[in-house]
C-alpha positions in Angstrom: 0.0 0.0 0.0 3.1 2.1 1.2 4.6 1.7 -2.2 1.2 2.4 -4.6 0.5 5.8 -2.3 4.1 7.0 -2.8 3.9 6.3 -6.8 0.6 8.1 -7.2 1.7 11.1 -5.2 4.9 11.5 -7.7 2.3 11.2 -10.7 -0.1 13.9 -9.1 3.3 16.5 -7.9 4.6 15.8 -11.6 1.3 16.4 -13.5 0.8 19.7 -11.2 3.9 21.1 -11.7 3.9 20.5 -15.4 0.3 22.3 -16.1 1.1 25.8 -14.4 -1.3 28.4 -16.1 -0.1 31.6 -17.5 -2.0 33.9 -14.5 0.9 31.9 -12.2 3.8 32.5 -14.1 6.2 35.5 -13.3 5.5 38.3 -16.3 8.1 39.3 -18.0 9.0 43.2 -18.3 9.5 44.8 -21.6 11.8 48.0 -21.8 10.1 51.7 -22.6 12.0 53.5 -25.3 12.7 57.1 -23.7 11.6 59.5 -25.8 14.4 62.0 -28.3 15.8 65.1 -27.0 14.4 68.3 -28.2 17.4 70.2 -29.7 16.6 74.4 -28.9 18.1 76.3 -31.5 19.7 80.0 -30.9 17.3 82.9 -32.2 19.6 84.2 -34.4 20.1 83.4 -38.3 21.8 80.1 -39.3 23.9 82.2 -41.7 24.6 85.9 -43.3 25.5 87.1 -46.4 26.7 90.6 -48.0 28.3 91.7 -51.2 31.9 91.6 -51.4 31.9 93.0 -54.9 31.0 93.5 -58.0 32.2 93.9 -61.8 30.4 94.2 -64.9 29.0 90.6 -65.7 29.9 89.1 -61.8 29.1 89.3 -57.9 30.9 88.2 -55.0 29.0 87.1 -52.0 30.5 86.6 -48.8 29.0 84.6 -46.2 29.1 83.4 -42.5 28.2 80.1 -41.4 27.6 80.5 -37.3 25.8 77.0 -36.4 26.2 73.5 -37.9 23.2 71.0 -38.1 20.5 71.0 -37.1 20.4 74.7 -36.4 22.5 75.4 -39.4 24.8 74.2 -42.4 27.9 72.5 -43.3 29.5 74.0 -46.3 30.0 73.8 -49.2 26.8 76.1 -50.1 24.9 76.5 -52.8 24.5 80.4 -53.7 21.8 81.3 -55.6 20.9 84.2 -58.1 17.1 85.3 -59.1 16.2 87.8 -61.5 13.4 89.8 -58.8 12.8 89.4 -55.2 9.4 87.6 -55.8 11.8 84.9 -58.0 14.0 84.8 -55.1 11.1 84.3 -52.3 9.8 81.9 -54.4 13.0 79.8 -55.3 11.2 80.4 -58.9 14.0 79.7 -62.1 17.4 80.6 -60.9 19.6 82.4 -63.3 22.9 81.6 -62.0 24.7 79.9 -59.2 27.8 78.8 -57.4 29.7 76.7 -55.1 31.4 77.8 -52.0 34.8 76.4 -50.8 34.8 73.7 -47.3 35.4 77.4 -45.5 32.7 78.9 -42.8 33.8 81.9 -43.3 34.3 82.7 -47.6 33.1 84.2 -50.3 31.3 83.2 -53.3 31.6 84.6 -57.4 29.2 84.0 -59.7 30.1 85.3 -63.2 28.4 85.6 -66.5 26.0 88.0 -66.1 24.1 91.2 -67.4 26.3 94.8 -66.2 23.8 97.4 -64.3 21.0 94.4 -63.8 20.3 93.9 -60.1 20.0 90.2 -58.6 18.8 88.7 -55.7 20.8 86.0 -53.6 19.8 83.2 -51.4 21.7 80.1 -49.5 21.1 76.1 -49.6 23.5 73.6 -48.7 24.6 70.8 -50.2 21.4 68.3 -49.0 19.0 70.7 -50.9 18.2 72.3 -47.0 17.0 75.6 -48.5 18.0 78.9 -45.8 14.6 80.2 -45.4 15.7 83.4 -44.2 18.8 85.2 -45.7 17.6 86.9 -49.3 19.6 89.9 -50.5 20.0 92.2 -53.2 22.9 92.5 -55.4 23.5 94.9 -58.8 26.2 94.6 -61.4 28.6 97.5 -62.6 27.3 99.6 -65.7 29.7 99.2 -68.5 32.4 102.1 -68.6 30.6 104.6 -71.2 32.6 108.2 -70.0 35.8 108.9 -67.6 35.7 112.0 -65.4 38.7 113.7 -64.1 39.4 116.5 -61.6 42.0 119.3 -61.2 42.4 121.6 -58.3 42.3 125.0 -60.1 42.9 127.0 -56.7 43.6 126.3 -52.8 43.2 128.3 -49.4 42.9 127.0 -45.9 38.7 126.5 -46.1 38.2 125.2 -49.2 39.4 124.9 -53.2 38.2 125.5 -56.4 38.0 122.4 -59.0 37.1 121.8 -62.6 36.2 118.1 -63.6 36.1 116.8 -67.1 33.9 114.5 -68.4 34.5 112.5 -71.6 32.8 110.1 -73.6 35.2 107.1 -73.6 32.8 104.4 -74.2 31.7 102.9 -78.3 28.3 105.2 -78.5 27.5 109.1 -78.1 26.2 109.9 -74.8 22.7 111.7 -74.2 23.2 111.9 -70.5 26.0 111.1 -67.6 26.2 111.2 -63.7 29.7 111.6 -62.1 30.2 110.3 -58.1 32.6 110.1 -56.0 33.2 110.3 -51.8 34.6 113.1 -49.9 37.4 111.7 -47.5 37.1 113.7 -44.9 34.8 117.0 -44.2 34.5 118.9 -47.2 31.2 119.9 -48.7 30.2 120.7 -51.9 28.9 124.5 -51.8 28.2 125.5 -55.7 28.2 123.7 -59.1 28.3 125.1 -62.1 28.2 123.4 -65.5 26.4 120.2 -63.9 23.4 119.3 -61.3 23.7 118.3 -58.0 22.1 114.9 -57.5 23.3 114.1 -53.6 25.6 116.1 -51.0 27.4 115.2 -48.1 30.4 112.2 -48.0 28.3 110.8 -51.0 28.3 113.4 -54.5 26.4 113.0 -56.9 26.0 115.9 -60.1 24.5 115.0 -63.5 24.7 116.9 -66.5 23.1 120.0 -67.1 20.6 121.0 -70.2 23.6 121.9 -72.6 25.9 119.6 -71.7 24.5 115.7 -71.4 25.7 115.0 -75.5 28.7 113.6 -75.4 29.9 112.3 -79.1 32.7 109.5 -79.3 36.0 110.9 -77.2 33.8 114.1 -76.6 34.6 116.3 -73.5 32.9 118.7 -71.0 33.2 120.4 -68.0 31.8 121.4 -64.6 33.1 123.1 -61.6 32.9 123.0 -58.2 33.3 125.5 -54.9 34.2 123.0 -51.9 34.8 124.0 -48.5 37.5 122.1 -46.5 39.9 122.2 -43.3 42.2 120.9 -45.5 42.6 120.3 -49.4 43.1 116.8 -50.7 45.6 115.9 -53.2 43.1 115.1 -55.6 40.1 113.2 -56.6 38.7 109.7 -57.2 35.3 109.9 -58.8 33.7 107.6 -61.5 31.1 108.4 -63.9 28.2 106.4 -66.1 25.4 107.0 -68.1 
């Protein structure tokens, strides 16, 4: 009896401990991903731009890359050129572009364009990531159509008398011109004759007058100028377009 007791208890502990249901058994815990870190950007632009300068048919843009992604860029960029601001704003039909160097801190040149047509420049990098925010304007040199020259006729410790000569250097008569220059320190344009002041102050400005806008081929004119001064340059830089 001993023996047939001891052999159905094994059977019964065996069968028991081989049917445990699920709502026994220790769960098992699963790991919660933590959620990303929200990167703050600075507020202030990714990157700047400014002409450098121009010529006839290019621009030079220089820029300044201040944060890398994903606030900003890695160079090289991607400089853009747009016929009008609504083009530009638009990203509509690029006219020109160019590729910056692995520099932060360069400058761009984008030739083969139009003299005296203005342009307007934006920034993307080299993913396609358009800048959304920097958009500038940039204008080409007019072509070189007269040449004006100054001589100090006469000197005293306020101020000098000057006569500047205009002439028609380019491959057409002239109908019109405008001769500019900037004062290097405090003198001031008091009278013109022979021409019409445009702009005073560091930045002149003085366009023909009635009689004396036709220039032929190689043809010459003149206007003068009373300028007040503490002290009397050496001369004067000035250019002059149509």
């Amino acid at each position: 009896m001993l023996r047939m007791f001891l052999a159905v208890t094994s059977m019964a502990l065996a069968t028991w401990t081989g049917t445990t249901s699920g709502t026994d058994a220790t769960p098992t815990l699963s790991a919660t991903p933590s959620p990303s870190p929200t990167i703050a950007c600075p507020p202030a632009l990714p990157i700047t731009g400014s002409v450098a300068g121009v010529t006839t048919t290019s621009v030079t843009i220089s820029y300044s890359i201040f944060f890398r992604p994903p606030c900003g860029y890695d160079p090289p960029m991607t400089v853009s050129l747009f016929a009008s601001r609504e083009d530009a704003q638009q990203w509509r039909t690029p006219v020109a572009e160019a590729v910056s160097g692995p520099e932060r801190f360069g400058s761009v040149t984008i030739g083969g364009l139009t003299p005296d047509t203005e342009y307007w420049y934006r920034f993307s990098d080299p993913d396609g990531k358009r800048d959304p925010y920097m958009i500038g304007p940039a204008r080409t040199a007019p072509l070189t159509t007269c040449r004006a020259t100054a001589t100090i006729d006469a000197r005293w410790g306020g101020g000098f008398v000057a006569t500047v000569t205009v002439r028609n250097t380019g491959t057409q008569p002239l109908d019109r011109w405008r001769v500019s220059w900037r004062w290097a320190e405090d003198e001031r344009v008091q009278t013109v004759w022979g021409g019409v002041v445009e702009s005073t102050g560091a930045d002149v400005s003085v366009r023909n007058a009635s009689y004396n806008g036709a220039l032929a081929l190689d043809g010459a004119t003149t206007f003068g100028l009373l300028v007040t001064a503490s002290a009397v340059p050496d001369g004067l830089t000035m250019s002059c377009a149509r």
